[in-house]
N, CA and C of each residue as an Amber inpcrd file, in Angstrom:
protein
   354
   0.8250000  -1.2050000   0.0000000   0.0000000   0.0000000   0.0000000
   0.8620000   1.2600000   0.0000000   1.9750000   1.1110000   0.5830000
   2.8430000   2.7720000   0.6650000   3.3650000   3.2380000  -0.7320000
   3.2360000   2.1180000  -1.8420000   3.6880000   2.5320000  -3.2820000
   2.7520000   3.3390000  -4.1150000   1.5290000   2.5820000  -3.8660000
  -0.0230000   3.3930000  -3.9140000  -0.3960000   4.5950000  -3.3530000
   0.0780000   4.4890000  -1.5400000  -0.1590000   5.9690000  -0.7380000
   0.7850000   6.8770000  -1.8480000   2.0130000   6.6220000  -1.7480000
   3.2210000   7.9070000  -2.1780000   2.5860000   8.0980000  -4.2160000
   2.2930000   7.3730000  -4.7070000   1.4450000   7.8410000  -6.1550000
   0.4510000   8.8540000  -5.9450000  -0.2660000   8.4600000  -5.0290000
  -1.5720000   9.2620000  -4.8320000  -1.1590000  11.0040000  -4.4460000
   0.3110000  10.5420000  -3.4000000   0.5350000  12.1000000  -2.4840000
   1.0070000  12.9550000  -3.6880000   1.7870000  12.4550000  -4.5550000
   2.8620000  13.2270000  -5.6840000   1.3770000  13.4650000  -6.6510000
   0.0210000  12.5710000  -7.3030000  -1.1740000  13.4980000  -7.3100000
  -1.3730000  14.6440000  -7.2910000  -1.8410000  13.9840000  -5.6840000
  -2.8380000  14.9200000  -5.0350000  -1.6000000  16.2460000  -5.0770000
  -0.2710000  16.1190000  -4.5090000   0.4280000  17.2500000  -4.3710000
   0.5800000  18.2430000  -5.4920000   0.9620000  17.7280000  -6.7900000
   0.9460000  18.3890000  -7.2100000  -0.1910000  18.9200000  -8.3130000
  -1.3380000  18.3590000  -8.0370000  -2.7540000  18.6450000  -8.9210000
  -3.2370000  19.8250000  -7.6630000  -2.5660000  19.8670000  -5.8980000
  -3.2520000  20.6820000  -5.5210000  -2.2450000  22.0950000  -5.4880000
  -0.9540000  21.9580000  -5.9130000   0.0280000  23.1040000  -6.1650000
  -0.5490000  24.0490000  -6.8340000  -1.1160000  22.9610000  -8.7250000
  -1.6420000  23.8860000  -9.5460000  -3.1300000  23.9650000  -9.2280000
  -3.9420000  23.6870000  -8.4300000  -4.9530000  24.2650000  -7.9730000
  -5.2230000  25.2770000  -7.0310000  -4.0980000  25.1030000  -6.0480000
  -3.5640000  26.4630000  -5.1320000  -3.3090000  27.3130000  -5.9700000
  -2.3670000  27.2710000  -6.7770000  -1.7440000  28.8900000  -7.7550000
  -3.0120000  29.8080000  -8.6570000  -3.6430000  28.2670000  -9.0790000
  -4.4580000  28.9490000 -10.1830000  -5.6050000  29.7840000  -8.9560000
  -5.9320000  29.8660000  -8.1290000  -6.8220000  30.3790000  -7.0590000
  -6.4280000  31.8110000  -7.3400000  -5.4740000  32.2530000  -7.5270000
  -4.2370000  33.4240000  -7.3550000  -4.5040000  34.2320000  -8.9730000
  -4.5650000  33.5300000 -10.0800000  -4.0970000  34.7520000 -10.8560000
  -5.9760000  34.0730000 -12.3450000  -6.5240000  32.6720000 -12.1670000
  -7.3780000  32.3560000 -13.1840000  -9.0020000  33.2800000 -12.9060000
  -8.8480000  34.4370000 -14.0740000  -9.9340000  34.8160000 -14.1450000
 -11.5280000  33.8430000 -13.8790000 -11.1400000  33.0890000 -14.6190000
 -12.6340000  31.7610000 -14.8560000 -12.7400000  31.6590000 -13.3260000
 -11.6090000  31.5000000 -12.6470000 -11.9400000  30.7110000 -11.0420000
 -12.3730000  32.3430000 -10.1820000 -12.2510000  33.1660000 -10.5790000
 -12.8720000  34.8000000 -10.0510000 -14.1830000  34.3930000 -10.1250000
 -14.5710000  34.8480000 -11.2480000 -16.1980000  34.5460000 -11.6280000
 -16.6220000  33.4200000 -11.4650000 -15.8470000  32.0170000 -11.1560000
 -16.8100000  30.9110000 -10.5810000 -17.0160000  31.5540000  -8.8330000
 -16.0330000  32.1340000  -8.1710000 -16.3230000  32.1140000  -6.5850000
 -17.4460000  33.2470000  -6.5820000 -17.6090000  34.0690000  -7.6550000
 -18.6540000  35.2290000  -7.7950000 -19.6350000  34.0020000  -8.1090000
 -19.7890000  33.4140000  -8.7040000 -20.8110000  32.9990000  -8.9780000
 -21.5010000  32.1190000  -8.1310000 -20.4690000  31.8220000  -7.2650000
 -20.8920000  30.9980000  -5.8890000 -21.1370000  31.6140000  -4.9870000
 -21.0840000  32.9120000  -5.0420000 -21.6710000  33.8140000  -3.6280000
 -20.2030000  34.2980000  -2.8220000 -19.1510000  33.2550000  -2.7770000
 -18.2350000  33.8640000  -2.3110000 -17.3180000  35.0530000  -2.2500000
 -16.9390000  35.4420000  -1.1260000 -16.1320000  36.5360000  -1.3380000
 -14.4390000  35.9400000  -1.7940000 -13.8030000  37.5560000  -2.4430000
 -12.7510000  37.3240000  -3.0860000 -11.8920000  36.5970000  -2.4260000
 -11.6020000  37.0270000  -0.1540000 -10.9640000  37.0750000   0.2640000
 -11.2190000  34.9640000   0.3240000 -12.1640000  34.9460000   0.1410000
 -11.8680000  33.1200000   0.7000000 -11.4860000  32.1850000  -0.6480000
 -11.8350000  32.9670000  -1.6800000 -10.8100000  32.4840000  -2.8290000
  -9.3640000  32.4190000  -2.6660000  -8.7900000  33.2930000  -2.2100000
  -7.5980000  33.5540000  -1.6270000  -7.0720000  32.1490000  -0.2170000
  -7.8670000  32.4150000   0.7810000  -7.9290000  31.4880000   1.3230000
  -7.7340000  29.9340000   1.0980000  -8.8650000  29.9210000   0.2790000
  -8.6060000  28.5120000  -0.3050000  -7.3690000  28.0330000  -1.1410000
  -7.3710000  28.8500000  -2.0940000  -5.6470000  28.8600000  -2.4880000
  -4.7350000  28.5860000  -1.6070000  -4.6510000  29.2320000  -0.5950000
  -3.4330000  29.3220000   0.6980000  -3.5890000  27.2150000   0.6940000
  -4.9240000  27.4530000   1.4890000  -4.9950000  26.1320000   2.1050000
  -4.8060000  25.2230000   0.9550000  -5.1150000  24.7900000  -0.4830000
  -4.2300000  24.1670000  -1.1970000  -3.2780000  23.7890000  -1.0520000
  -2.5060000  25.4660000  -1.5890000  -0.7770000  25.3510000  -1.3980000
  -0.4170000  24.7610000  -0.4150000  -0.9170000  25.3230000   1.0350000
  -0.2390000  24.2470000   2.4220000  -0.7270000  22.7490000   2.0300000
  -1.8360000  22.3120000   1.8750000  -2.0720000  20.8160000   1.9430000
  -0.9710000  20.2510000   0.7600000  -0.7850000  20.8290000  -0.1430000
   0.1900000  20.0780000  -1.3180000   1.3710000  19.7120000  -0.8780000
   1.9200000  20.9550000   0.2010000   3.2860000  20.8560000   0.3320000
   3.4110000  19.6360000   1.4890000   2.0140000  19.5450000   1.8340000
   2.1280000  18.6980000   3.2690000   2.2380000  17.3540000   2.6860000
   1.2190000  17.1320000   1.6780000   0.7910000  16.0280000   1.3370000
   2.3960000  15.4420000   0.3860000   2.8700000  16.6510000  -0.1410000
   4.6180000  15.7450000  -0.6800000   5.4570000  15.8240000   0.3460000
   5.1400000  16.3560000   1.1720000   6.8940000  16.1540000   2.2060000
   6.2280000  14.6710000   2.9000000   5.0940000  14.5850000   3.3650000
   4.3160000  13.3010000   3.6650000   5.1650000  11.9640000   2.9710000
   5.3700000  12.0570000   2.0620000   6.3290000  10.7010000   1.2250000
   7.9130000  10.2380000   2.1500000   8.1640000  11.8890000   2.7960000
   9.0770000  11.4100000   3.6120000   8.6750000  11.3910000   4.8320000
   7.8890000  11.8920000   5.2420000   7.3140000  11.6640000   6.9050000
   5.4530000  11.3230000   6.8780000   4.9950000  10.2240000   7.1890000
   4.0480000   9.9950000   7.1970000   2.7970000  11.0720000   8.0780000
   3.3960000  11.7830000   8.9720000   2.3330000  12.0680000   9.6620000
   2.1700000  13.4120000   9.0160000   2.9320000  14.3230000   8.3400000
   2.7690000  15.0120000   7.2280000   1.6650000  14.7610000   6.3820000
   1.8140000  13.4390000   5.5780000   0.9140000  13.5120000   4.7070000
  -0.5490000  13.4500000   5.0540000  -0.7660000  12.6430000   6.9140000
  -2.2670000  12.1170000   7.4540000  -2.4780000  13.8300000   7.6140000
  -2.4570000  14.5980000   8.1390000  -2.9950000  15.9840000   8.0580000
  -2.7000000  16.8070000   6.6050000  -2.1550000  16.7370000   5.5880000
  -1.9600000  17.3220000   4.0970000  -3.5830000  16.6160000   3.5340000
  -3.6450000  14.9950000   3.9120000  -4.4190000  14.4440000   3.0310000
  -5.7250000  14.6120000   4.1700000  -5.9520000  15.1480000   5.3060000
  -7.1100000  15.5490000   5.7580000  -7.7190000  16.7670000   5.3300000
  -6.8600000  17.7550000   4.9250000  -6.6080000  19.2850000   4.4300000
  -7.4170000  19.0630000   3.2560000  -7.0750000  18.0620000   2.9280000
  -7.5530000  18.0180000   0.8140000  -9.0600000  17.6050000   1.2940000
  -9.0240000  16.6740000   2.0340000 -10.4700000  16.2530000   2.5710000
 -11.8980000  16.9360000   2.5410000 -11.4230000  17.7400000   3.9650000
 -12.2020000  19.3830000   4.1760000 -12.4310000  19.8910000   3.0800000
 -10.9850000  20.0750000   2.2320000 -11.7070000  21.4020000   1.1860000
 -12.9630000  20.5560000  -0.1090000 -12.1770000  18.6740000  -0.1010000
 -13.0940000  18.1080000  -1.2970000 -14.7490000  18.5010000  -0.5410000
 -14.8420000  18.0520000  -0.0340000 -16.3070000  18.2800000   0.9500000
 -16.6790000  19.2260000   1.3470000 -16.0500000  20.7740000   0.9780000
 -16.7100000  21.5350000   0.9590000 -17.2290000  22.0720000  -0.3870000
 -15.8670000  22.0140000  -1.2210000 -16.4430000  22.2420000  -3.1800000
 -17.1170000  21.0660000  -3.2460000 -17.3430000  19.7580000  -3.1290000
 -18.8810000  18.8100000  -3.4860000 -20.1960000  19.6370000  -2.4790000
 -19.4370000  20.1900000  -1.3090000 -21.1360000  20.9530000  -0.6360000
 -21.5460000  22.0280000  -1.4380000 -20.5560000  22.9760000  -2.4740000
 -21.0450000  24.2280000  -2.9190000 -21.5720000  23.2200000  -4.2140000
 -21.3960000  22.6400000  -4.6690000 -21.9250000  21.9400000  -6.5370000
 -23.1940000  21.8950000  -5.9320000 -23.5840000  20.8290000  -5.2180000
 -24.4710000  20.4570000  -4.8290000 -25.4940000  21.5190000  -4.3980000
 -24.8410000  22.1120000  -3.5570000 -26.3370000  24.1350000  -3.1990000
 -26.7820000  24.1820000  -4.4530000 -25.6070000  24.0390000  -5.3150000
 -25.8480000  25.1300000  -6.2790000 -26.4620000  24.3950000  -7.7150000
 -26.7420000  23.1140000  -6.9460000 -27.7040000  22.2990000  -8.0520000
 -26.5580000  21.9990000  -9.7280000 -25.8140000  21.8400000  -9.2310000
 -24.8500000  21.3460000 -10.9160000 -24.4720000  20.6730000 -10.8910000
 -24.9910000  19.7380000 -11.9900000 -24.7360000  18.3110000 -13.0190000
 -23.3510000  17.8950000 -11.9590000 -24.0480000  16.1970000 -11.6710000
 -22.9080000  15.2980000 -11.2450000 -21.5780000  15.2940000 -11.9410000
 -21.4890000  16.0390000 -13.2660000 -20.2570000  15.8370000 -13.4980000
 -19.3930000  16.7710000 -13.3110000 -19.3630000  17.8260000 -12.2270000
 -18.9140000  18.9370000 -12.0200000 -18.6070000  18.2590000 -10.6190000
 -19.1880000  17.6640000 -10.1680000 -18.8770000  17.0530000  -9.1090000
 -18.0180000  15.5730000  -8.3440000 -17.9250000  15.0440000  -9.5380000
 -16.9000000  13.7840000  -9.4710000 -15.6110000  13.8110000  -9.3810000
 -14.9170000  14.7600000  -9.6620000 -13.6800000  15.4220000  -9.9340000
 -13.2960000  15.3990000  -7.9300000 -14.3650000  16.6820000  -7.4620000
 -13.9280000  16.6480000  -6.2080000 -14.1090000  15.0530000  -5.3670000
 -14.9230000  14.5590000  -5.9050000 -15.2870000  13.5530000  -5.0820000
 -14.1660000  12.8190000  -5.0440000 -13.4980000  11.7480000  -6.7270000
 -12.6180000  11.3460000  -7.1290000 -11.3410000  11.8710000  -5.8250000
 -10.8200000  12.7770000  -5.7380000  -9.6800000  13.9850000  -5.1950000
 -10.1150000  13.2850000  -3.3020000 -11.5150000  13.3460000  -3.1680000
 -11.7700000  13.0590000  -1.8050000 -11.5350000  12.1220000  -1.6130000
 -11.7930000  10.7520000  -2.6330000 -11.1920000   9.8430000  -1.6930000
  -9.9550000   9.0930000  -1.7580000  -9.1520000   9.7920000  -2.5190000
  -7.8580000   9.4640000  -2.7440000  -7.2770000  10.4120000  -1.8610000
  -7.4600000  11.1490000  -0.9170000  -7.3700000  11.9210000  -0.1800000
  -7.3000000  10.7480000   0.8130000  -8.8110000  10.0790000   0.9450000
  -9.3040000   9.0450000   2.4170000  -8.4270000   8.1150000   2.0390000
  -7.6240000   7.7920000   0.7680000  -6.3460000   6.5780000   1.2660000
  -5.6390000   6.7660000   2.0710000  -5.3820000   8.0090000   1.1680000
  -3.8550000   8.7470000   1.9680000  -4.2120000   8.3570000   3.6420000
  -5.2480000   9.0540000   3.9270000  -5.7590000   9.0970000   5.7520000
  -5.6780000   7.7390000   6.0980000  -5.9940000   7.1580000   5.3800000
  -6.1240000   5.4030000   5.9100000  -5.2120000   5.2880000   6.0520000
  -4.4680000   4.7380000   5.3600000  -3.2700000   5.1270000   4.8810000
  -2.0150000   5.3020000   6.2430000  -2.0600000   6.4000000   6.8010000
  -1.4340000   7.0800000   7.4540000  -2.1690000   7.4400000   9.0830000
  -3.4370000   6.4830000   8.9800000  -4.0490000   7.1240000  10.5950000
  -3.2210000   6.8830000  11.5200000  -2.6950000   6.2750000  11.6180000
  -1.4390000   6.1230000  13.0340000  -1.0440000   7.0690000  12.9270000
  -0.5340000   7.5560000  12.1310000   1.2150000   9.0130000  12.4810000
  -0.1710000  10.0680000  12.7750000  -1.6480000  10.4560000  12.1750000
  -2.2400000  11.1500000  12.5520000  -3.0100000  11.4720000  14.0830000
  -2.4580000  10.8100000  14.6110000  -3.1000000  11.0140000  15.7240000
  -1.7870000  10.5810000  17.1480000  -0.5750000  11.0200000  16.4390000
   0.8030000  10.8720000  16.7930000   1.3400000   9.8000000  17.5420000
């Protein structure tokens, strides 16, 4: 399983690097958080928390208990973008993506629940 966990972290890490950055400068992702009601500042936010979960979730390859809180980080945020699709009533396929991300996220946690809870 740790050949599987460390595939998933280098993923998730770096699909959430370029999902952290793009938070930062992709017009389209402006007008989706407008279009979700959100304010600018938690677009921002969320970016941050990306970037930290990515970096957590790759240094995680060398320290496990890294990755059980990186890959809880990704968790939270999958389950909160599947809670906004869902308000906001849009097609399951806007929504598989996060889901997909969530539970390759819940390996990682499986994965790693020992070092998470130190």
């Amino acid at each position: 399983m740790d050949v599987l966990s460390i595939i998933f972290q280098v993923i998730l890490g770096l699909g959430f690097l370029l999902f952290g950055l793009a938070k930062f400068g992709s017009k389209k992702l402006v007008e989706e958080f407008k279009h979700y009601g959100y304010p600018s500042w938690f677009r921002v936010f969320t970016g941050l928390l990306e970037l930290v979960s990515a970096v957590l979730v790759i240094a995680g390859i060398w320290n496990k208990t890294l990755a059980a809180w990186g890959a809880l980080l990704i968790a939270v945020t999958m389950l909160g973008a599947i809670f906004t699709h869902v308000k906001m009533k849009e097609p399951s396929n806007k929504q598989l993506m996060p889901f997909i991300l969530l539970v390759i996220a819940v390996v990682i946690i499986v994965n790693n629940f020992d070092f998470l809870l130190g």
